[in-house]
C-alpha positions as CSV (number, residue, x, y, z in Angstrom):
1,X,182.6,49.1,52.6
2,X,179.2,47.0,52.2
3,X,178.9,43.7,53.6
4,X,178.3,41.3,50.4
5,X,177.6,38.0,53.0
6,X,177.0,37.6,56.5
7,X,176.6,33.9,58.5
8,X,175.7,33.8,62.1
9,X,175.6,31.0,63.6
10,X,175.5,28.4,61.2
11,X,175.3,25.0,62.1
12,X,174.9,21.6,60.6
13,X,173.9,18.2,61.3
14,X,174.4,15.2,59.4
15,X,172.4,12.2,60.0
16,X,173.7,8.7,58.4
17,X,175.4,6.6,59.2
18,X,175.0,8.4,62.9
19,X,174.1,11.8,63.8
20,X,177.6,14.0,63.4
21,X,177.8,17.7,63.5
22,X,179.8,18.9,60.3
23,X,179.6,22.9,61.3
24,X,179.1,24.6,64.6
25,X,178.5,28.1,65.5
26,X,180.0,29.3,61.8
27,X,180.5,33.1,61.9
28,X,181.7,35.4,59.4
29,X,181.4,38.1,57.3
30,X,182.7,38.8,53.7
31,X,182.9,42.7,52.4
32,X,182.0,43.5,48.8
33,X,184.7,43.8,46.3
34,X,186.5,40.4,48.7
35,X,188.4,37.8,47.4
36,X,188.1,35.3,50.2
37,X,189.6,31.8,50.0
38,X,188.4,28.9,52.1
39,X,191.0,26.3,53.7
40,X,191.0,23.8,55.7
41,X,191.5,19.3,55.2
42,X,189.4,16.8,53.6
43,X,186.2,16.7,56.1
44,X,186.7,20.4,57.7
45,X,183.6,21.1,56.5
46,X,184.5,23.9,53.8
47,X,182.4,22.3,51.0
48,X,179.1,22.0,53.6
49,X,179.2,25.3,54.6
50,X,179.5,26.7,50.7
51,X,176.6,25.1,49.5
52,X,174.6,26.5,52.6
53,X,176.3,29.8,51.3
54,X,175.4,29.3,48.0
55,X,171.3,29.0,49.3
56,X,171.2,25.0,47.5
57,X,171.2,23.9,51.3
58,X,168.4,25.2,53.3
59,X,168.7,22.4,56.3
60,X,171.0,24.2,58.9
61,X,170.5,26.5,61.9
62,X,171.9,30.2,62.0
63,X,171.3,32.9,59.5
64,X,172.7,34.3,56.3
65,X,172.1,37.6,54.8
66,X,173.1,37.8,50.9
67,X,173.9,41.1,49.7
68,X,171.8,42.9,52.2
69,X,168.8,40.3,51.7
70,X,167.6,37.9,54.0
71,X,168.1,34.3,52.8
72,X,167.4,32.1,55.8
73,X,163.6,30.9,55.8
74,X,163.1,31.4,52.1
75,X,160.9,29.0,49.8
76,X,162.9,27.2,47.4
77,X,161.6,29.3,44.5
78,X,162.6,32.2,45.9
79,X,166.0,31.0,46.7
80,X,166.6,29.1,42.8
81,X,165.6,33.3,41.6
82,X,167.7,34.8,43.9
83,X,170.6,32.3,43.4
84,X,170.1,32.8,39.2
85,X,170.0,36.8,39.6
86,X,172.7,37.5,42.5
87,X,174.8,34.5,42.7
88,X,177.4,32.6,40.3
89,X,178.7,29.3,40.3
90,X,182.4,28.1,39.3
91,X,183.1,24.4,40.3
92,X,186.0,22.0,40.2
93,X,184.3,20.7,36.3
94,X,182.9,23.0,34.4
95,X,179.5,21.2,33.3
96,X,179.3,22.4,30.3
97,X,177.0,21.3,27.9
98,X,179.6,19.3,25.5
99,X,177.3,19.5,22.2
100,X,176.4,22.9,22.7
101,X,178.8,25.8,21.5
102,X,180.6,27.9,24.1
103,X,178.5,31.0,23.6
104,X,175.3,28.6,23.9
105,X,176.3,27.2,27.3
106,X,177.3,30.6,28.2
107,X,173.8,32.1,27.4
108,X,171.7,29.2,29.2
109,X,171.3,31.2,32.9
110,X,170.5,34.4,30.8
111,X,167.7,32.6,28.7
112,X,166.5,31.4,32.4
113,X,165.9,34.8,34.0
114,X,164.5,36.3,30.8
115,X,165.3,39.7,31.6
116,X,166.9,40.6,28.1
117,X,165.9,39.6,24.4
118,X,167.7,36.4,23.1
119,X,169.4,38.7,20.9
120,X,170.4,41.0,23.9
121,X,171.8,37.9,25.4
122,X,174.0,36.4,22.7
123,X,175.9,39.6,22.2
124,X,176.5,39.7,26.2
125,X,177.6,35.8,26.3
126,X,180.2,37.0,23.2
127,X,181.6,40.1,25.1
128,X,181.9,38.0,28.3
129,X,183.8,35.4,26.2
130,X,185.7,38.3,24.5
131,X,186.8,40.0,27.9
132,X,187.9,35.8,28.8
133,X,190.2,35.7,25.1
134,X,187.8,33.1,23.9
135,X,185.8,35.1,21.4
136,X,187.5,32.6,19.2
137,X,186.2,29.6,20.7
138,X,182.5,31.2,20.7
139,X,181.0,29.0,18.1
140,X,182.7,25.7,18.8
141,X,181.2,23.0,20.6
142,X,182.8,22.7,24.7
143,X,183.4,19.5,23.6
144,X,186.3,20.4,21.5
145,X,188.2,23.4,23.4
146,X,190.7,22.4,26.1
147,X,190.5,21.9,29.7
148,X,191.8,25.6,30.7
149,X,189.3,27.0,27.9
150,X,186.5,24.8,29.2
151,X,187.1,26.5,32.8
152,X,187.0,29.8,31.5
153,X,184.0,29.2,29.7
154,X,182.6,28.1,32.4
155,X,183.2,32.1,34.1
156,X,182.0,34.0,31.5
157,X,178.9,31.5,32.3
158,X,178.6,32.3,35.8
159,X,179.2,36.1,34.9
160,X,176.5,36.6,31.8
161,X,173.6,37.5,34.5
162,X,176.4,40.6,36.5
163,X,176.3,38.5,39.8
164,X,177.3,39.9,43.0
165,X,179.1,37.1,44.4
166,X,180.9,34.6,42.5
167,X,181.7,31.4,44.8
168,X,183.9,28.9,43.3
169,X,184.3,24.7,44.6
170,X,188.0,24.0,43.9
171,X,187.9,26.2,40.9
172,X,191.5,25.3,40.1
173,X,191.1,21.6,41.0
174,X,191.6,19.7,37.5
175,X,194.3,22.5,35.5
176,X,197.5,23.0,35.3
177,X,199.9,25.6,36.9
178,X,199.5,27.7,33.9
179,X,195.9,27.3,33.4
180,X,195.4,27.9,37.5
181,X,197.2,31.0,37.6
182,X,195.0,32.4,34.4
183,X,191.8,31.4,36.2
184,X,193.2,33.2,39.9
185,X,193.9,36.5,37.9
186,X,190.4,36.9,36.4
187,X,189.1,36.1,39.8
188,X,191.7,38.9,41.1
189,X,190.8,41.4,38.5
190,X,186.9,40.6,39.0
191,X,187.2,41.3,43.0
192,X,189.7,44.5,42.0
193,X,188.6,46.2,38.8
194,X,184.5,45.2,38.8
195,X,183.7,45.3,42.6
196,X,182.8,41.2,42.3
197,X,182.9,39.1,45.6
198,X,185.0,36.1,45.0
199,X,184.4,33.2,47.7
200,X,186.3,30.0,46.6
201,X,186.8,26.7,48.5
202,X,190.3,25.8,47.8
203,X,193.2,22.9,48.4
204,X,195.5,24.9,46.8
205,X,197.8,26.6,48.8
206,X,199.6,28.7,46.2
207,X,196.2,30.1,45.3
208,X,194.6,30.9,48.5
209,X,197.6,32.6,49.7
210,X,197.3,35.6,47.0
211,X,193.8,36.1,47.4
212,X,192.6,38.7,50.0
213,X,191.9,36.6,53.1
214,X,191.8,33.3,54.2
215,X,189.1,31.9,56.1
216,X,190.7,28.6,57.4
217,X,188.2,25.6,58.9
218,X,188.8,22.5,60.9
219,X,186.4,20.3,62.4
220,X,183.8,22.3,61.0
221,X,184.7,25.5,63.1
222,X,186.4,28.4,61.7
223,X,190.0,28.2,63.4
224,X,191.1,32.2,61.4
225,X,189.9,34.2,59.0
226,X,192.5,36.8,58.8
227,X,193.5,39.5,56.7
228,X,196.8,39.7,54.9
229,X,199.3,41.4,57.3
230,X,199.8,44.2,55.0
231,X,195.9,44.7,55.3
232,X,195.8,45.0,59.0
Protein backbone atom coordinates (compact mmCIF):
# COMPACT_ATOMS: atom_id res chain seq x y z
CA UNK A 1 0.00 0.00 0.00
CA UNK A 2 0.97 3.88 -0.66
CA UNK A 3 1.84 5.94 2.12
CA UNK A 4 -1.08 8.86 2.10
CA UNK A 5 1.07 10.94 5.22
CA UNK A 6 4.29 10.75 6.65
CA UNK A 7 5.71 13.05 9.90
CA UNK A 8 9.24 12.82 11.00
CA UNK A 9 10.18 14.44 13.57
CA UNK A 10 7.68 16.88 14.29
CA UNK A 11 8.11 19.22 17.00
CA UNK A 12 6.51 22.13 18.54
CA UNK A 13 7.10 25.03 20.60
CA UNK A 14 4.74 27.26 22.19
CA UNK A 15 5.75 30.50 23.47
CA UNK A 16 3.26 32.44 25.98
CA UNK A 17 2.80 32.60 28.82
CA UNK A 18 6.43 30.73 28.87
CA UNK A 19 8.15 28.68 26.30
CA UNK A 20 6.43 24.91 26.63
CA UNK A 21 6.98 22.22 24.14
CA UNK A 22 3.51 20.82 23.04
CA UNK A 23 5.01 17.93 20.51
CA UNK A 24 8.34 16.22 20.46
CA UNK A 25 9.94 14.00 18.08
CA UNK A 26 6.25 13.08 16.42
CA UNK A 27 6.62 10.10 14.07
CA UNK A 28 4.21 8.35 12.07
CA UNK A 29 2.95 7.22 9.08
CA UNK A 30 -0.63 6.81 7.73
CA UNK A 31 -1.32 4.28 4.47
CA UNK A 32 -3.87 5.25 1.91
CA UNK A 33 -7.26 3.87 2.15
CA UNK A 34 -6.57 4.37 6.55
CA UNK A 35 -8.96 5.20 8.91
CA UNK A 36 -6.82 6.46 11.74
CA UNK A 37 -8.24 7.90 14.94
CA UNK A 38 -6.27 10.23 17.16
CA UNK A 39 -6.57 9.81 21.20
CA UNK A 40 -5.17 11.04 23.90
CA UNK A 41 -6.47 13.95 27.03
CA UNK A 42 -7.27 17.55 26.99
CA UNK A 43 -3.57 19.15 26.30
CA UNK A 44 -1.90 15.80 24.69
CA UNK A 45 -1.32 17.67 21.97
CA UNK A 46 -3.66 15.87 19.31
CA UNK A 47 -5.32 19.09 18.08
CA UNK A 48 -1.47 20.88 17.54
CA UNK A 49 -0.20 18.24 15.66
CA UNK A 50 -3.47 18.13 13.21
CA UNK A 51 -3.38 21.46 12.19
CA UNK A 52 0.48 21.05 11.41
CA UNK A 53 -0.99 17.92 9.47
CA UNK A 54 -3.48 19.75 7.86
CA UNK A 55 -0.42 22.35 6.41
CA UNK A 56 -2.54 25.65 8.34
CA UNK A 57 0.60 25.51 10.80
CA UNK A 58 3.81 25.98 9.15
CA UNK A 59 5.90 26.90 12.61
CA UNK A 60 7.33 23.41 13.74
CA UNK A 61 10.44 21.39 13.12
CA UNK A 62 10.47 17.90 11.38
CA UNK A 63 8.97 17.03 8.01
CA UNK A 64 5.72 15.98 6.48
CA UNK A 65 5.17 14.46 3.10
CA UNK A 66 1.38 14.64 1.82
CA UNK A 67 0.49 12.16 -0.56
CA UNK A 68 3.96 11.66 -1.92
CA UNK A 69 4.50 15.62 -1.99
CA UNK A 70 6.73 17.49 0.00
CA UNK A 71 4.89 20.00 2.38
CA UNK A 72 7.54 21.19 4.86
CA UNK A 73 9.18 24.55 3.52
CA UNK A 74 6.31 25.50 1.31
CA UNK A 75 4.99 29.25 0.74
CA UNK A 76 1.71 29.80 2.12
CA UNK A 77 0.18 29.94 -1.39
CA UNK A 78 1.25 26.85 -2.27
CA UNK A 79 0.13 25.23 0.86
CA UNK A 80 -3.78 27.11 0.82
CA UNK A 81 -3.65 25.21 -3.26
CA UNK A 82 -2.48 22.16 -2.07
CA UNK A 83 -4.70 22.11 1.07
CA UNK A 84 -8.04 23.16 -1.34
CA UNK A 85 -6.99 20.33 -4.05
CA UNK A 86 -5.72 17.27 -1.86
CA UNK A 87 -6.99 17.90 1.55
CA UNK A 88 -10.63 18.10 3.28
CA UNK A 89 -11.74 19.48 6.38
CA UNK A 90 -14.52 18.04 8.87
CA UNK A 91 -14.56 19.89 12.33
CA UNK A 92 -16.46 19.62 15.55
CA UNK A 93 -19.16 22.67 13.81
CA UNK A 94 -19.83 22.55 10.66
CA UNK A 95 -19.30 26.33 9.48
CA UNK A 96 -21.65 26.42 7.21
CA UNK A 97 -22.80 29.36 5.74
CA UNK A 98 -26.44 29.60 7.55
CA UNK A 99 -28.09 31.89 4.66
CA UNK A 100 -26.80 29.99 2.00
CA UNK A 101 -28.53 26.62 0.77
CA UNK A 102 -26.81 23.31 1.37
CA UNK A 103 -25.84 22.76 -2.17
CA UNK A 104 -24.29 26.46 -2.18
CA UNK A 105 -22.14 25.87 0.87
CA UNK A 106 -21.31 22.61 -0.53
CA UNK A 107 -20.13 24.15 -3.92
CA UNK A 108 -17.91 27.10 -2.30
CA UNK A 109 -14.29 25.12 -2.34
CA UNK A 110 -15.25 23.97 -5.95
CA UNK A 111 -15.92 27.55 -7.15
CA UNK A 112 -12.33 28.25 -5.35
CA UNK A 113 -10.24 25.92 -7.39
CA UNK A 114 -12.01 26.66 -10.66
CA UNK A 115 -11.29 23.55 -12.23
CA UNK A 116 -14.87 22.76 -13.54
CA UNK A 117 -17.79 25.03 -14.98
CA UNK A 118 -20.26 26.39 -12.29
CA UNK A 119 -22.62 24.21 -13.91
CA UNK A 120 -20.18 21.17 -13.67
CA UNK A 121 -20.02 22.04 -10.00
CA UNK A 122 -23.58 22.23 -8.91
CA UNK A 123 -24.48 18.89 -10.28
CA UNK A 124 -21.29 17.40 -8.31
CA UNK A 125 -22.30 19.29 -4.85
CA UNK A 126 -26.07 17.53 -5.68
CA UNK A 127 -24.63 13.94 -6.17
CA UNK A 128 -22.36 14.35 -3.16
CA UNK A 129 -25.43 15.45 -1.20
CA UNK A 130 -27.40 12.58 -2.85
CA UNK A 131 -24.78 9.76 -2.03
CA UNK A 132 -25.11 11.69 1.93
CA UNK A 133 -29.40 11.23 1.74
CA UNK A 134 -29.70 14.98 1.69
CA UNK A 135 -30.58 15.50 -1.91
CA UNK A 136 -33.67 16.70 -0.13
CA UNK A 137 -32.25 19.20 1.84
CA UNK A 138 -30.25 20.67 -1.33
CA UNK A 139 -32.03 23.85 -1.77
CA UNK A 140 -32.81 24.81 1.87
CA UNK A 141 -30.86 27.19 3.67
CA UNK A 142 -28.13 25.32 6.54
CA UNK A 143 -29.85 27.42 8.70
CA UNK A 144 -32.98 25.33 8.78
CA UNK A 145 -31.78 21.53 8.57
CA UNK A 146 -30.79 19.84 11.78
CA UNK A 147 -27.66 19.36 13.64
CA UNK A 148 -26.90 15.73 12.15
CA UNK A 149 -27.86 17.09 8.61
CA UNK A 150 -25.73 20.22 9.12
CA UNK A 151 -22.66 17.70 9.77
CA UNK A 152 -23.21 15.79 6.88
CA UNK A 153 -23.43 18.70 4.77
CA UNK A 154 -20.59 19.68 6.01
CA UNK A 155 -18.87 16.09 4.24
CA UNK A 156 -20.17 16.27 1.12
CA UNK A 157 -18.42 19.87 1.43
CA UNK A 158 -15.12 18.66 2.25
CA UNK A 159 -15.67 15.78 -0.50
CA UNK A 160 -16.92 18.06 -3.67
CA UNK A 161 -13.04 18.71 -4.72
CA UNK A 162 -12.18 14.23 -4.51
CA UNK A 163 -9.59 14.89 -1.69
CA UNK A 164 -7.13 12.35 -0.73
CA UNK A 165 -7.25 12.79 2.87
CA UNK A 166 -10.10 13.78 4.81
CA UNK A 167 -9.02 14.84 8.53
CA UNK A 168 -11.73 15.52 10.88
CA UNK A 169 -11.39 17.84 14.63
CA UNK A 170 -13.91 16.01 16.90
CA UNK A 171 -16.13 15.32 13.97
CA UNK A 172 -18.62 13.68 16.28
CA UNK A 173 -18.19 16.31 19.06
CA UNK A 174 -21.80 18.15 19.11
CA UNK A 175 -24.40 14.88 17.87
CA UNK A 176 -26.00 12.49 19.22
CA UNK A 177 -25.44 8.60 19.37
CA UNK A 178 -27.50 8.18 16.38
CA UNK A 179 -26.26 11.02 14.47
CA UNK A 180 -22.38 9.86 15.53
CA UNK A 181 -22.73 6.55 14.36
CA UNK A 182 -24.22 7.82 10.75
CA UNK A 183 -21.24 10.28 10.44
CA UNK A 184 -18.47 7.13 11.59
CA UNK A 185 -20.10 4.85 8.78
CA UNK A 186 -19.57 7.28 5.89
CA UNK A 187 -16.16 7.89 7.14
CA UNK A 188 -15.85 3.89 7.21
CA UNK A 189 -17.33 3.41 3.81
CA UNK A 190 -15.10 6.47 2.37
CA UNK A 191 -11.75 4.72 3.83
CA UNK A 192 -13.26 1.07 2.59
CA UNK A 193 -15.23 1.54 -0.64
CA UNK A 194 -13.48 4.96 -2.24
CA UNK A 195 -9.81 4.45 -1.08
CA UNK A 196 -10.20 7.94 1.11
CA UNK A 197 -7.78 8.52 4.16
CA UNK A 198 -9.69 9.39 7.14
CA UNK A 199 -7.52 11.02 10.06
CA UNK A 200 -9.85 12.34 12.87
CA UNK A 201 -9.00 13.74 16.34
CA UNK A 202 -11.40 12.11 18.58
CA UNK A 203 -12.67 12.02 22.52
CA UNK A 204 -14.86 9.52 21.67
CA UNK A 205 -13.97 6.32 22.71
CA UNK A 206 -16.77 4.31 21.07
CA UNK A 207 -15.69 5.87 17.76
CA UNK A 208 -12.06 5.55 17.77
CA UNK A 209 -12.21 2.01 18.70
CA UNK A 210 -13.93 0.85 15.28
CA UNK A 211 -11.81 2.74 13.11
CA UNK A 212 -8.64 1.17 11.72
CA UNK A 213 -6.00 2.22 14.18
CA UNK A 214 -5.44 4.32 16.88
CA UNK A 215 -2.71 6.68 17.25
CA UNK A 216 -2.83 7.48 21.08
CA UNK A 217 -0.76 10.88 22.40
CA UNK A 218 0.13 12.11 25.79
CA UNK A 219 2.37 14.89 26.66
CA UNK A 220 2.65 15.55 23.14
CA UNK A 221 4.55 12.22 22.32
CA UNK A 222 2.95 9.49 20.63
CA UNK A 223 2.59 6.72 23.57
CA UNK A 224 1.02 3.74 20.45
CA UNK A 225 -0.22 3.69 17.31
CA UNK A 226 -1.25 0.26 16.90
CA UNK A 227 -3.15 -1.75 14.63
CA UNK A 228 -6.27 -3.67 15.47
CA UNK A 229 -5.21 -7.14 16.77
CA UNK A 230 -6.93 -8.82 14.06
CA UNK A 231 -4.80 -6.62 11.66
CA UNK A 232 -1.41 -7.71 12.98
Amino acid sequence: MSIALKAEKISKYFYTPEKFKVLSDVSFEVQTGEFVSVVGKSGSGKSTMLYILSTMDTDYTGNLILNDQQITGRSVNKLAAFRNEHLGFVFQFHYLLPDFTCLQNVMIPALRLKKLSAAEIEHNAYEKLKTLGLEDQALKTASRISGGQQQRVAIARALINEPAIIMGDEPTGNLDSKNTEVVFDIFKQLAAEHNKTIITVTHDNDFAAKSDRIIEMKDGIIISHDRKPHEL
